[in-house]
C-alpha positions in Angstrom: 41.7 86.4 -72.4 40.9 89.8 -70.3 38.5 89.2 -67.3 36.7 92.5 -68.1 34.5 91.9 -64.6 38.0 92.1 -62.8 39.0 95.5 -64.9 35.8 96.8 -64.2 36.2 96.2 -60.4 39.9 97.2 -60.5 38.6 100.6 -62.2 37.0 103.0 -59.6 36.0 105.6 -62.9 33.6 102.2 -64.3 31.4 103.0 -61.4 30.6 106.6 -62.8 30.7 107.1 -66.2 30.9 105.2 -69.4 34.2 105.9 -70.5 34.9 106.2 -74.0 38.0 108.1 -74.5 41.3 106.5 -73.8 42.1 108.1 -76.6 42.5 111.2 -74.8 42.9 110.1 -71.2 42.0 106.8 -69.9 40.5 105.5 -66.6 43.4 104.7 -63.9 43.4 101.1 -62.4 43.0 101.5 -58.7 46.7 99.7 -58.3 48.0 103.4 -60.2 45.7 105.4 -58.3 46.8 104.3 -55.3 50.7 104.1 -55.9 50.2 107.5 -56.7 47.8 108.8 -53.5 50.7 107.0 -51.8 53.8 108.7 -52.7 51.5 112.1 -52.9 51.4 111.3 -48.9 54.6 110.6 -48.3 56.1 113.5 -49.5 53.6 115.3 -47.7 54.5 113.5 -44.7 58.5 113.8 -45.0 59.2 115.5 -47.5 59.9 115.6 -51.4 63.5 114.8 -51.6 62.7 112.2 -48.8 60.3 110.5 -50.6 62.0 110.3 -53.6 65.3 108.7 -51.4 62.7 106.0 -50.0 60.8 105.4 -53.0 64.0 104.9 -55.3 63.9 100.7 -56.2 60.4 102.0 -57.5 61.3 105.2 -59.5 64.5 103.1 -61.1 62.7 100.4 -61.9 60.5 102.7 -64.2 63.3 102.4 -66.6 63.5 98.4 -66.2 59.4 98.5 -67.2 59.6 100.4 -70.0 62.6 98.4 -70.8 60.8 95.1 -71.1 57.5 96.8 -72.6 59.5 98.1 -75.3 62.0 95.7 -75.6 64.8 97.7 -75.4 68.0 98.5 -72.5 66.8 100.4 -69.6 69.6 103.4 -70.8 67.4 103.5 -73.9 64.7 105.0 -71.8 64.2 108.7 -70.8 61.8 109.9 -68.5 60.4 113.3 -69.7 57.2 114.8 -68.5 54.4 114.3 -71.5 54.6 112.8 -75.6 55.4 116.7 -76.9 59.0 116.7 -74.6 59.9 113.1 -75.5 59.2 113.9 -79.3 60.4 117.7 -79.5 64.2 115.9 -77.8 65.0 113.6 -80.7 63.2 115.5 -83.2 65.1 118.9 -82.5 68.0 116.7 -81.6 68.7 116.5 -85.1 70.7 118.3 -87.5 69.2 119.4 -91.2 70.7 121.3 -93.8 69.0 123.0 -97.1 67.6 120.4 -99.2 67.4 117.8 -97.0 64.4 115.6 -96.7 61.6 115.4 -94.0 59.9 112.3 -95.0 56.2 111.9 -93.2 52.6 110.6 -93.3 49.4 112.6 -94.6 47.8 111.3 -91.5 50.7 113.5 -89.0 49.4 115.0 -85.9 49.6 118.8 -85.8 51.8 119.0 -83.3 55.1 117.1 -85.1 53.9 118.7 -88.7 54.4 122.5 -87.1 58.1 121.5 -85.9 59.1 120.3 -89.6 57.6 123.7 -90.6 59.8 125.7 -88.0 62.7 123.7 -88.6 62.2 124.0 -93.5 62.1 127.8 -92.3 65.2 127.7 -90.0 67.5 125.3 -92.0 66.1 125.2 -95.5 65.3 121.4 -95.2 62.2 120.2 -97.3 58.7 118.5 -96.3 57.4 115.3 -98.2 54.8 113.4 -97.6 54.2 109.9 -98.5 51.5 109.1 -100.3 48.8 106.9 -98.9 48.1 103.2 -100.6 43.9 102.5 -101.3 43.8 101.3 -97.5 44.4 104.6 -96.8 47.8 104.0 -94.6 51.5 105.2 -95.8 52.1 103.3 -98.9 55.3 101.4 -98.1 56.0 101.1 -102.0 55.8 104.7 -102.8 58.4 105.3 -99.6 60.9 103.0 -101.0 60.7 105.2 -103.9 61.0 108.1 -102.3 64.5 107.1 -100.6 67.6 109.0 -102.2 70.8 110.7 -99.9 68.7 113.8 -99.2 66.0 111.9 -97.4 67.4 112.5 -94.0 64.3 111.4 -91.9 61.5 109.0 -91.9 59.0 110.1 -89.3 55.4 109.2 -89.0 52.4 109.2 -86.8 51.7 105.5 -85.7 48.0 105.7 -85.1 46.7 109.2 -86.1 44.5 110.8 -83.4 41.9 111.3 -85.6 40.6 107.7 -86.2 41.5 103.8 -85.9 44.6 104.1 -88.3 47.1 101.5 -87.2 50.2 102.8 -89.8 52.4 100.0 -91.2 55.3 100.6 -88.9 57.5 97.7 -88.7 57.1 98.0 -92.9 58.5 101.3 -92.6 61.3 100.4 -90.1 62.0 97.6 -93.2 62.5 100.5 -95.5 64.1 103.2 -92.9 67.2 100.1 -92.0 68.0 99.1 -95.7 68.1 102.7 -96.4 70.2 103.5 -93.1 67.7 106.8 -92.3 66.9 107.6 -88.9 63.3 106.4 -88.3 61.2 108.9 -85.6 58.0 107.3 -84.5 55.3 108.9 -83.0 53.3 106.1 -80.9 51.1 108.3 -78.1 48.1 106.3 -79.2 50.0 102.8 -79.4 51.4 102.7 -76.3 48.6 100.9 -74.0 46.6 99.1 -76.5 49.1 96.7 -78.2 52.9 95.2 -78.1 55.7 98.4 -78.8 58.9 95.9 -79.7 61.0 98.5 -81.5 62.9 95.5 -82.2 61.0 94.6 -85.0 59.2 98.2 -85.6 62.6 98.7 -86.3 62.4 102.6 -85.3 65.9 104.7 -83.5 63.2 106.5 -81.7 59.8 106.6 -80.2 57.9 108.5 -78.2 54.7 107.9 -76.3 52.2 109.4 -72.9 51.0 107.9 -69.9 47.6 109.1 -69.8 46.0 107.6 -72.6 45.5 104.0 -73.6 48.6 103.2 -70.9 46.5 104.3 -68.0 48.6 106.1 -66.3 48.7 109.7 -64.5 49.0 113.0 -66.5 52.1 114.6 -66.8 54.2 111.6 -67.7 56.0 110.1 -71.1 58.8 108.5 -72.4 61.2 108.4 -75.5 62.8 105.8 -76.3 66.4 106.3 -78.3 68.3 103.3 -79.6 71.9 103.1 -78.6 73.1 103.5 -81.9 71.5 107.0 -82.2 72.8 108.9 -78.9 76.0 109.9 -80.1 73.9 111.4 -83.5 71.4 113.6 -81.5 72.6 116.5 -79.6 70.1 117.3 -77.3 68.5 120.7 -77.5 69.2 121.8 -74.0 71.1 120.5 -71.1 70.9 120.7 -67.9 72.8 119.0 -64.5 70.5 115.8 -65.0 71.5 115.5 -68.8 74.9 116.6 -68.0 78.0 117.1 -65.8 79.9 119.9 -65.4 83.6 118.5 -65.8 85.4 121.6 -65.5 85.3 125.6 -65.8 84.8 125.1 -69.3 83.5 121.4 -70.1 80.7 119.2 -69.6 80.2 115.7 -70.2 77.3 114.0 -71.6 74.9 111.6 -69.8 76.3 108.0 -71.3 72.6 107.4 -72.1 69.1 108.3 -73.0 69.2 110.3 -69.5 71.0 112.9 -71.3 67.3 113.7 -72.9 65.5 113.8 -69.4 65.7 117.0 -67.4 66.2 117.5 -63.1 62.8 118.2 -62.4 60.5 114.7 -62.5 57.3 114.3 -61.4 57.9 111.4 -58.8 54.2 110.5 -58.4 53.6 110.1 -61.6 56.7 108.0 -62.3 55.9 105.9 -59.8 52.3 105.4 -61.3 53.3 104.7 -64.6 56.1 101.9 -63.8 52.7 100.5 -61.8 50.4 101.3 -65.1 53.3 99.5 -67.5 53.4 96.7 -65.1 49.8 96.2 -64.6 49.5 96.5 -68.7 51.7 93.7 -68.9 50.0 92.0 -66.4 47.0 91.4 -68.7 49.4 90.2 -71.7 49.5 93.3 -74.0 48.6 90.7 -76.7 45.4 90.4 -74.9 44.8 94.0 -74.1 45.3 94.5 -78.4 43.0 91.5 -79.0 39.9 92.7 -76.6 40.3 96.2 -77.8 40.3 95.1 -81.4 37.8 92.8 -81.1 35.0 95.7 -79.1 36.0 98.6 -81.5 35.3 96.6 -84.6 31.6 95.7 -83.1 31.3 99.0 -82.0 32.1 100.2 -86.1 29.6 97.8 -87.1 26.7 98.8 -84.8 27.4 102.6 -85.7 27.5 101.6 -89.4 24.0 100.2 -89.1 22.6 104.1 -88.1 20.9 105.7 -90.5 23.4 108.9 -91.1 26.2 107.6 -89.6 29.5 107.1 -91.4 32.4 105.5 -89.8 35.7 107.0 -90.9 38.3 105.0 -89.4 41.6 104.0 -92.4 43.9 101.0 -93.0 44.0 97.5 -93.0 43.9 97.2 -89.4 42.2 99.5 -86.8 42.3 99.7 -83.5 40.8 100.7 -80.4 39.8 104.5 -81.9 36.9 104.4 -83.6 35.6 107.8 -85.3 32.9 108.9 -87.6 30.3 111.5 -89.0 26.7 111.5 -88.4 24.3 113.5 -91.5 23.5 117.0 -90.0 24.6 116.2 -86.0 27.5 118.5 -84.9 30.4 116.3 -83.2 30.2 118.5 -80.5 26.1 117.9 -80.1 26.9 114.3 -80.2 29.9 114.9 -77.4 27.7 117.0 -74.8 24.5 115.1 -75.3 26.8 111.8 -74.5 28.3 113.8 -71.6 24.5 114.4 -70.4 23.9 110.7 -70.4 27.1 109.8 -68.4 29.6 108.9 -71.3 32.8 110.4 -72.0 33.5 110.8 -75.7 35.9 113.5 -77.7 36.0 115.4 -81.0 38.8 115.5 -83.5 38.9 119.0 -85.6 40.7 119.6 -89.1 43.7 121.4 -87.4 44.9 118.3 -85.2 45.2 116.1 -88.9 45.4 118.5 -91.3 46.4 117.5 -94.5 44.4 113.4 -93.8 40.9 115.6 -93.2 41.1 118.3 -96.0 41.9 115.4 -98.6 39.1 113.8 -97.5 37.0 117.2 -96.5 36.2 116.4 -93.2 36.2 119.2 -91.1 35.4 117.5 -87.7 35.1 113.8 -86.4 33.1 112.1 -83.3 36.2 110.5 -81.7 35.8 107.8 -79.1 38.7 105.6 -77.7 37.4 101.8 -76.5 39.5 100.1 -74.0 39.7 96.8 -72.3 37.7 97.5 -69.6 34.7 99.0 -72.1 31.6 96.3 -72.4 29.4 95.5 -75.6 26.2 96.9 -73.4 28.1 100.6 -73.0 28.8 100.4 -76.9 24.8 99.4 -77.1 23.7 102.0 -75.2 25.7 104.5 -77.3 24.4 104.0 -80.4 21.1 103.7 -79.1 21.5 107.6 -77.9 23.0 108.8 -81.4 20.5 106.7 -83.1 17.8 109.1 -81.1 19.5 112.2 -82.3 18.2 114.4 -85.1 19.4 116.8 -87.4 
């Protein structure tokens, strides 16, 4: 059970606004505000490299964190500085020849679906996407099918960020083993609001942010590479963190997923989220999921009961992102009048989830991202505002 008074009280941003986009970037606990104020002062008192020399149990132990979040070896874990880096290293880590197969979900975030275009240009490899089942999430059955020799990837979009979307992952980690193809998952909006055991997702790679349902500072993500993939990703760029130089004409690989991460870190920020993964897990990330679960699907049904109003969330199982249209209200209307109110909501346009919003001609979506730490009376007083508004 969550003790949403104590999250409220241990969240400064409760006291200001009605926050409801974790989706985007979530309200910092005070415990991660602080541990970052206080290594922000410490360097300013003795110095960067100083800092980082007294603070290193707490930047190492980062690794040991994500470790047992993800349930993984800590040299499975590089520290990169946002989602885009994290994914772009074992994405562009890869090798693809012409004809091979890109195999991906119509609900793919922008982002991952422009680097299989650059890479079909630069290699010749092909796109395919799997077809969705009538839930409206990757048909597992139409993957299997899909599988040949050419298929040379399997990479999807966990939750989309368009909507509440949980994707079938561990069922497509089923599919990716048996077939022996490398398995890329994409899990920025997963990480914070339920269990990541790539155990039994079954994925050789993930990577995720800090900022959004984690809770943790800006400017901070992770990938996660399983040992048995390091030695079949050659990392797009090196540098004297990823690599040592062993001689006038040699280098020699970081033995692990460090050889991903690059010299330059944001110490702060790593320090805030090993306090944000650890306060998470505090809670009982089966907890978190269950609260967040629980307040987004009342939050659907209340929005459901507006005249106009049309929730569009997919799949068997949402989550904590709840999104939907209301009859002639502009998304963005809806978003400043909230902001006028004191609540923090987001948009989601055609060109972040292409191919998911022109099947279903959508153009552009009221996005809001409910957390733990969100009450049933901010929800109320939502929908009593968009309720209000008029065409």
């Amino acid at each position: 059970m969550i003790d949403v008074a104590r999250a409220r009280a241990e969240t400064p941003g409760c006291e200001k606004v009605i926050h409801f986009n974790s989706c985007g970037a979530s309200l910092m606990p005070a415990p991660v505000l602080q541990a970052v104020k206080d290594h922000l002062d410490l360097e300013a008192g003795i110095g960067g490299y100083e800092a980082a020399d007294k603070q290193r149990a707490e930047i190492d132990g980062l690794y040991d964190s994500a470790a047992r979040y993800f349930n993984c070896s800590p040299g499975e874990i590089a520290v990169v500085e946002n989602a885009t880096v994290a994914w772009d290293m074992a994405f562009y880590g890869l090798s693809f020849q012409p004809g091979d197969r890109i195999l991906t979900a119509m609900s793919e975030y922008a982002a991952n679906y422009i680097a299989y275009l650059q890479i079909a240009k630069r290699t010749g490899a092909v796109i395919e996407v799997i077809p969705n089942d009538n839930a409206g999430q990757i048909d597992v059955a139409a993957l299997e099918r899909m599988i040949d020799r050419k298929a040379k990837l399997i990479s999807i979009t966990h939750v989309p960020t368009n909507g509440g979307l949980v994707n079938p992952a561990e069922k497509v980690g089923k599919v990716a083993r048996s077939a022996g193809v490398p398995y890329l998952l994409d899990a920025c909006q997963s990480f914070g609001q339920m269990p990541l055991d790539v155990e039994k997702i079954g994925c050789d790679m993930a990577s995720v942010t800090g900022r959004k349902f984690m809770r943790g500072p800006r400017g901070t993500g992770l990938l996660y590479v399983r040992r048995s993939m390091l030695d079949k990703l050659e990392p797009p760029f090196l540098d004297l963190r990823a690599a040592s130089w062993t001689g006038p004409d040699s280098y020699e690989l970081q033995p692990d997923a460090k050889r991903f991460e690059n010299w330059e870190k944001y110490i702060a920020g790593m320090i805030g989220l090993k306090t944000a993964i650890d306060y998470a897990m505090g809670w009982g990330m089966e907890n978190i999921e269950a609260r967040v679960v629980e307040l987004a699907g009342n939050f659907r049904r209340k929005l459901a009961s507006v005249p106009g109003v049309v929730v569009r969330d997919l799949g068997e199982r949402p989550c904590g992102i709840v999104s939907f249209t209301k009859d002639g209200v502009r998304p963005e209307d809806i978003k400043a009048r909230m902001a006028e109110e004191g609540i923090n909501c987001s948009t989601s346009s055609r060109f972040s989830t292409r191919l998911d919003m022109t099947a279903r001609d959508l153009h552009m979506l009221s996005r809001t991202g409910i957390h733990y730490f969100n009450t049933e009376a901010e929800t109320d007083r939502f929908v009593e505002l968009l309720e209000a508004m008029r065409a």
